[in-house]
C-alpha positions in Angstrom: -63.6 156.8 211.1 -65.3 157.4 207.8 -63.4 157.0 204.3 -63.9 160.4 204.2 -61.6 161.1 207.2 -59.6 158.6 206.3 -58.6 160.4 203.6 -58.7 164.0 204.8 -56.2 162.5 207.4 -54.1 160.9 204.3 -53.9 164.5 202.7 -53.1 166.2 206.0 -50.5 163.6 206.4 -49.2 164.4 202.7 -49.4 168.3 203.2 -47.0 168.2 205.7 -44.8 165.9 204.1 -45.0 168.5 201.3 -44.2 171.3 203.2 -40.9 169.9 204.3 -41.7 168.2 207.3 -40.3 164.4 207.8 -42.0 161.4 207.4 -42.7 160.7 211.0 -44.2 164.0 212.1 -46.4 164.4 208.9 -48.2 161.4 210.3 -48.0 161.8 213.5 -49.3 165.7 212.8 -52.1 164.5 210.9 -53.2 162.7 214.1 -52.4 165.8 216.4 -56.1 167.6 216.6 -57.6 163.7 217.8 -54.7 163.7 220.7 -55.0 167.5 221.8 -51.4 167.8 220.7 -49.6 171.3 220.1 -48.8 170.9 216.7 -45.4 172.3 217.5 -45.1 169.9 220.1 -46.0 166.9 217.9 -43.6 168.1 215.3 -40.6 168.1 218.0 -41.2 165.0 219.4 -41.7 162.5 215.8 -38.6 164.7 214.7 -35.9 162.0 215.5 -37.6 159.1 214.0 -37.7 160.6 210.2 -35.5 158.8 207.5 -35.4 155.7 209.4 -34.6 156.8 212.6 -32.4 159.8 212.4 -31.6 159.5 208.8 -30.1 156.1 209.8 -32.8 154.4 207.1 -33.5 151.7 210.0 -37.5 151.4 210.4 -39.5 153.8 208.5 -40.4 157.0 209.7 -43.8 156.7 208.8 -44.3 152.9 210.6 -42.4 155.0 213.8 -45.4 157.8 213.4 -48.2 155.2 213.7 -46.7 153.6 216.8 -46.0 156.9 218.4 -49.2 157.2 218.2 -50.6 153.7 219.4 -49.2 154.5 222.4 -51.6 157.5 222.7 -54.4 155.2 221.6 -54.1 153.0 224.9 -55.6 153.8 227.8 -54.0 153.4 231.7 -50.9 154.3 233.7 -47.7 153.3 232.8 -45.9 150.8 234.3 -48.2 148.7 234.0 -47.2 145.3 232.1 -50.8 144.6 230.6 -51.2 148.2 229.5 -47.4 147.4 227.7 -48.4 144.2 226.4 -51.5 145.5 224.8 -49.4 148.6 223.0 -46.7 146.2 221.6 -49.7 143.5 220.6 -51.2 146.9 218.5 -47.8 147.9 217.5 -46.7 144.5 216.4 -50.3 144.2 214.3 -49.4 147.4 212.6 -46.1 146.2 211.8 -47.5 143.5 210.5 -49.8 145.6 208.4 -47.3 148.2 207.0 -44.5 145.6 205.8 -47.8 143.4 203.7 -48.7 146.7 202.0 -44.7 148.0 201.5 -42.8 145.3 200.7 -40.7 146.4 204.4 -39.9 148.0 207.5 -37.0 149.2 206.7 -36.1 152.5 205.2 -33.0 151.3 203.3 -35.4 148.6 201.7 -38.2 151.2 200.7 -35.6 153.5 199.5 -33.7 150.6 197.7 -30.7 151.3 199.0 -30.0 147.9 200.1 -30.1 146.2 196.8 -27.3 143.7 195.6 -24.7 144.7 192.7 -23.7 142.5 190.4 -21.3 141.2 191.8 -23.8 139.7 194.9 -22.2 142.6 198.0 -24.1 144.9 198.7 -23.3 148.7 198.8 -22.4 150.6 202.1 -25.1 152.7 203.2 -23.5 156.6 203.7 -25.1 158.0 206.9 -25.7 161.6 206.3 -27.0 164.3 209.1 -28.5 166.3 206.0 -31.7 165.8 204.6 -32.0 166.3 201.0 -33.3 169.8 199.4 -37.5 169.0 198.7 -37.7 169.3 194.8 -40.0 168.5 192.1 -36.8 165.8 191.7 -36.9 164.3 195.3 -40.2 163.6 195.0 -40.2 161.2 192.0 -37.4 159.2 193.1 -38.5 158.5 196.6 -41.5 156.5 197.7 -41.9 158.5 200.9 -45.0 160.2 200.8 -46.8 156.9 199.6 -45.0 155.8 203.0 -46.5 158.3 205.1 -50.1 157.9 203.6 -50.0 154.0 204.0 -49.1 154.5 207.3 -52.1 156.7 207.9 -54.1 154.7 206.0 -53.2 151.6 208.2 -53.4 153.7 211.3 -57.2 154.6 210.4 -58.1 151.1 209.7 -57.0 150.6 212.9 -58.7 153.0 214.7 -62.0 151.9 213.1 -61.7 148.2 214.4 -60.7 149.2 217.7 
């Protein structure tokens, strides 16, 4: 994959996110086209791993896109344990790779949610079912879309080595 497809897939990736779609399925939509995925389709199934899982803020959407998509990398019949073991060996690598350029895993830590008060607790996180209206406001005070084109970023390097 060429720097220049890298970063056609980066804006693709970022488009979506733009249009209202979740972190998850921007990237895994950016990817779509390469896996002969309905984009419908691919949209449905990353839907439940946006804002960390369900808007739980466990692991990133974004990291949740690229492993979805490892698994597509690999080739064979599941079960098979080598097939397994090679997918968790790729998805622990980009793991690896998104939490050196993010700082985390975590949505709670990307979002800064989990930082201590003053007083050393810190705050309850408030699960909520509804995502947040997409404004000129949301986008400044989230880190999201630099999520979702890391996480593509990472996922091309990837593909490139392989």
């Amino acid at each position: 994959m060429t720097p220049q497809e890298t970063e056609k897939r980066v804006e693709k990736a970022a488009s979506y996110f733009k249009q209202g779609y979740n972190c998850a399925q921007s990237v895994v939509l950016a990817f779509a086209d390469r896996y002969g995925m309905d984009e419908s389709f691919a949209a449905h199934i990353a839907s439940s791993f946006g804002g960390g899982i369900g808007r739980m803020r466990e692991t990133c959407g974004s990291a949740c896109g690229i492993f979805m998509l490892a698994g597509l990398e690999e080739k064979g019949e599941y079960p098979d344990q080598e097939l397994k073991k090679r997918n968790y060996e790729v998805v622990q690598r980009l793991a690896d790779d998104f939490r050196a350029q993010t700082g985390s895993l975590l949505c709670k830590d990307l979002l800064g949610l989990n930082k201590k008060r003053a007083d050393g607790t810190i705050p309850e996180i408030k699960i909520v079912a509804t995502p947040e209206a997409r404004t000129d406001e949301y986008y400044k005070k989230r880190p999201c879309i630099r999520m979702v084109e890391t996480a593509v970023r990472i996922y091309c390097n990837y593909l490139c080595e392989k």
